[in-house]
C-alpha positions in Angstrom: -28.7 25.6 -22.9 -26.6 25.2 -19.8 -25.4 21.6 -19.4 -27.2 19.5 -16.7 -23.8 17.5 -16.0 -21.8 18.2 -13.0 -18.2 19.5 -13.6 -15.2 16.9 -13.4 -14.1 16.1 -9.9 -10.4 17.7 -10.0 -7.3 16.4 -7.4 -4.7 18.7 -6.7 -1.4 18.5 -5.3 -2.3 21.7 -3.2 -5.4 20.0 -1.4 -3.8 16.3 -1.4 -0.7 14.1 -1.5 -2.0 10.5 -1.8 -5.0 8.6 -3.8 -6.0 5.4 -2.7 -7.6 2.9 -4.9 -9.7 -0.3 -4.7 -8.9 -2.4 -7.0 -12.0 -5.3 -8.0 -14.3 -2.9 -10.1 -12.1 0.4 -9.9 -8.9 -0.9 -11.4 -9.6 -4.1 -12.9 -12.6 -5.6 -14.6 -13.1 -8.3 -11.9 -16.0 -7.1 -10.2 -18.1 -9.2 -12.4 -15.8 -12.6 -12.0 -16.6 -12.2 -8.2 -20.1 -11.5 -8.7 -20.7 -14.8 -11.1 -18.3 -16.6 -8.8 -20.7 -15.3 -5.6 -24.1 -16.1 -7.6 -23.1 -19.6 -8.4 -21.9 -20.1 -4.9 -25.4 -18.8 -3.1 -27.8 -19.9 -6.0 -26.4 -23.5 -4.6 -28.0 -22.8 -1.4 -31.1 -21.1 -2.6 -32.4 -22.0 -5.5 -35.6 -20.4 -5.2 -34.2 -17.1 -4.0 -31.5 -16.2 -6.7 -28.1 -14.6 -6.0 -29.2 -10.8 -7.2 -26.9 -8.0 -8.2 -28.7 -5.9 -5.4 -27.8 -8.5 -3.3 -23.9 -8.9 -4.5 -23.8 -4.7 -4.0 -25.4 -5.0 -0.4 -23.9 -7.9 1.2 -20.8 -9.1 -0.3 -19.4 -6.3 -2.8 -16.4 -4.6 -1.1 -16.5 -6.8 2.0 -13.7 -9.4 2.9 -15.1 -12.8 1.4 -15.6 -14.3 5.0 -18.5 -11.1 6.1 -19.8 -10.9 3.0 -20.8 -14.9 3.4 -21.9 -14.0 7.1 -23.5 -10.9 6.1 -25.5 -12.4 2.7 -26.3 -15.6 4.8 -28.0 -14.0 7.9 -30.2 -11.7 5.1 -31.8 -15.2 4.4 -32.6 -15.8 7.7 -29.5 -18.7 7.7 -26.0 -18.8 10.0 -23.7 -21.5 9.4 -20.9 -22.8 11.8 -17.9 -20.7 11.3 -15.3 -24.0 10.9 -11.5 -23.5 10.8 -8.8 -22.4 8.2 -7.6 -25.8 7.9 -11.0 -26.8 6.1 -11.4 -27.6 2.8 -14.3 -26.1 0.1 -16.1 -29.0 0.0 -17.0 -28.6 4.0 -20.4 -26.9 5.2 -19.5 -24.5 7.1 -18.5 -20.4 6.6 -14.8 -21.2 6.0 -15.7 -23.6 3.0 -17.8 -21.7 1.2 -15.1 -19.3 1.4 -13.0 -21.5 -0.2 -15.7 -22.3 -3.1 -16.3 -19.2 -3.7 -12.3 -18.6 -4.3 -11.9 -21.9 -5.9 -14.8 -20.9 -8.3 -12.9 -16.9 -8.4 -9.6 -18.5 -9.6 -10.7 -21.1 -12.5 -12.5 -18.2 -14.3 -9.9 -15.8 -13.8 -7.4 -18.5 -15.3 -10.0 -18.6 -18.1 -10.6 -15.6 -18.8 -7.6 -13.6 -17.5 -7.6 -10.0 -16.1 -8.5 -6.9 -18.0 -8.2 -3.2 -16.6 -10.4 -0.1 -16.8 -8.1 1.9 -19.0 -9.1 5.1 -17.8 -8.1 4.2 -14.2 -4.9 3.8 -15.4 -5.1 6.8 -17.3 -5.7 7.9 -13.8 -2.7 6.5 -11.7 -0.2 7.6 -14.4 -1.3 11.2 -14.6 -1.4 11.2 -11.1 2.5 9.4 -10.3 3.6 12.2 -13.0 2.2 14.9 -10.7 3.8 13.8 -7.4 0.9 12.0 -5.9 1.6 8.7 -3.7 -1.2 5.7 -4.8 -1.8 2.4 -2.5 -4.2 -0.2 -3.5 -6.7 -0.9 -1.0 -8.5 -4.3 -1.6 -10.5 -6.7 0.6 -9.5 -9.6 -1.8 -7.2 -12.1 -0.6 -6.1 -12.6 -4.4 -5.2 -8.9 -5.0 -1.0 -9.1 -5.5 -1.6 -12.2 -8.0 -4.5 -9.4 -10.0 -2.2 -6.7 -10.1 0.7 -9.3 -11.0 -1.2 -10.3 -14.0 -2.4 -7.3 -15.0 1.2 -5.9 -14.6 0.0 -2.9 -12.5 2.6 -3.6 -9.5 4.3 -1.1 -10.5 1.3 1.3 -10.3 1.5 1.5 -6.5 3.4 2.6 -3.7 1.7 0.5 -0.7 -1.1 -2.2 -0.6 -2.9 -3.4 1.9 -5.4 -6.5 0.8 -6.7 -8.9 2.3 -3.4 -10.8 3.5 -1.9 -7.9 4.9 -5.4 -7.2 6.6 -5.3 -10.4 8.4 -2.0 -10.3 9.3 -3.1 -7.5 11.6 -5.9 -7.9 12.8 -8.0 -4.9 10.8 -11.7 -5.2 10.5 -13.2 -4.5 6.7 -14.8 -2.1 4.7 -17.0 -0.6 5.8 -14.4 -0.4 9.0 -11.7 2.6 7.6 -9.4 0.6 9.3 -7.6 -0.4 5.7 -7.4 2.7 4.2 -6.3 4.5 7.3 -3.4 1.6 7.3 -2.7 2.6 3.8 -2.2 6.2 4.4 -0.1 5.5 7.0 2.2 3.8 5.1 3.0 6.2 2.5 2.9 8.7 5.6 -0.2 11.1 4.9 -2.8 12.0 6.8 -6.0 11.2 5.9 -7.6 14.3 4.6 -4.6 14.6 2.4 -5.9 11.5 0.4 -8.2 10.8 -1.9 -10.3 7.5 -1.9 -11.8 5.8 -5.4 -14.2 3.3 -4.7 -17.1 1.7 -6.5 -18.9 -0.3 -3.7 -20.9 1.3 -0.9 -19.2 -0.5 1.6 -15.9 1.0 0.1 -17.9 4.8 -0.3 -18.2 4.4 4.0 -15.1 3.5 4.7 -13.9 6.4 3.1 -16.1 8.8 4.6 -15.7 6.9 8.2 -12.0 7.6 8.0 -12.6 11.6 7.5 -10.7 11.4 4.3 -9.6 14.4 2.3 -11.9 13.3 -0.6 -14.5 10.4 -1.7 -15.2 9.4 -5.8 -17.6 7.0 -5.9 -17.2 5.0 -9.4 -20.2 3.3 -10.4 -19.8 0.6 -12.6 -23.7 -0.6 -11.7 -26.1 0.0 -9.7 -28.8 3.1 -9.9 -27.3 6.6 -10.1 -26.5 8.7 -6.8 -26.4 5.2 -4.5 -22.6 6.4 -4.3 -23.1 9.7 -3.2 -25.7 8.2 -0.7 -23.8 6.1 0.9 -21.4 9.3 1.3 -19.3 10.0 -1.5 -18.4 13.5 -2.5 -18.9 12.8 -6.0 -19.6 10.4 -8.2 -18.4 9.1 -11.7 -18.6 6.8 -14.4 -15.5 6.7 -16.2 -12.3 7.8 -14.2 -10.9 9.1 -17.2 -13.0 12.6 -16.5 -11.0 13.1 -13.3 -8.5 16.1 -13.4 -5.4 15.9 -11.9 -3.9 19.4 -11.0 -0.1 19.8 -10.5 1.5 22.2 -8.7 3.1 22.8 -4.8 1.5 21.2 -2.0 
């Protein structure tokens, strides 16, 4: 009988120069230390309504920490003042819980250190060795310490995280603003780059920035939400992704 699976997205040098990669959830395994760090931030604040992983996919997953407090907040019908930078975590307003939320990130990536999704690595390598250009595109504030202690630096031509996304001024996923940053700086167009993201808000951006090529990578979350929310295709394990050689 004919196999019911689609075939293996394939990247080619002769459609595309650059692939740009998230990095919580795509890259490393650190999805989940954001979403227990997330849960026990909200559950806090509402006991009786629990922190869900529908709710971590929707409101915060892919978004810089800041929105995805505003964003997760106003679902439950809640706004808190904005407060200042200067703040500290213990202080009520959006700014603080930001800084929970890190505080609570950092101590259980301390303890339980960063592991990588070795098929995505599989990934960048084939595709260095076959001329593309890879950036990391992250919303996380912490993503150069991640890829320092994963020792992926080296993976990656350009990133644009968090930090560099405050420097200047860009909105968030699902805003294309980052990725279109990144392409810029390794000098492709967009629809001569792929995007690999595993969060919706990630999956729009993508498509909002009329990129060459979407994978949606779903770690969780029901089958085809990905391709919903407008990815070309979508996959669990990046290690089924061809990479094609050859003159662009």
């Amino acid at each position: 009988m004919p196999s019911s699976e689609p075939p293996a997205p394939v990247l080619s040098r002769r459609a595309l120069d650059a692939a740009l990669f998230d990095l919580d959830g795509v890259v490393t395994r650190t999805a989940q230390v954001h979403a227990e760090a997330w849960t026990r931030l909200f559950n806090a604040y509402f006991p009786l309504q629990p922190f869900t992983a529908e709710d971590y996919q929707r409101y915060v997953d892919g978004r810089p920490r800041l929105d995805g407090i505003r964003c997760f907040l106003q679902s439950r019908g809640l706004a808190l003042p904005e407060g200042s930078p200067e703040e500290g975590p213990e202080a009520e307003t959006v700014w603080g819980l930001g800084k929970r939320k890190n505080g609570y990130f950092l101590k259980a990536l301390e303890q339980r250190g960063v592991e990588v999704f070795a098929g995505a690595v599989g990934l960048l390598e084939r595709l260095r060795a076959a001329g593309f250009r890879t950036a990391v595109v992250s919303a996380s504030r912490n993503c150069e310490a991640v890829l320092r202690a994963a020792g992926l630096e080296h993976l990656f031509d350009a990133r644009v995280d968090g930090v560099e996304a405050g420097k200047l001024g860009l909105p968030g996923k699902p805003s294309p603003d980052t990725f279109l940053e990144a392409a810029r700086r390794l000098g492709v167009p967009p629809e001569r780059a792929v995007v690999l993201e595993d969060a919706q808000a990630g999956v729009q951006a993508g498509r909002r920035g009329h990129f060459g090529y979407v994978i949606g990578v779903r770690r969780a979350g029901p089958e085809g939400a990905l391709v919903r929310a407008g990815a070309d295709v979508e996959v669990a394990h990046l290690s089924t992704v061809k990479v094609e050689e050859g003159e662009p």
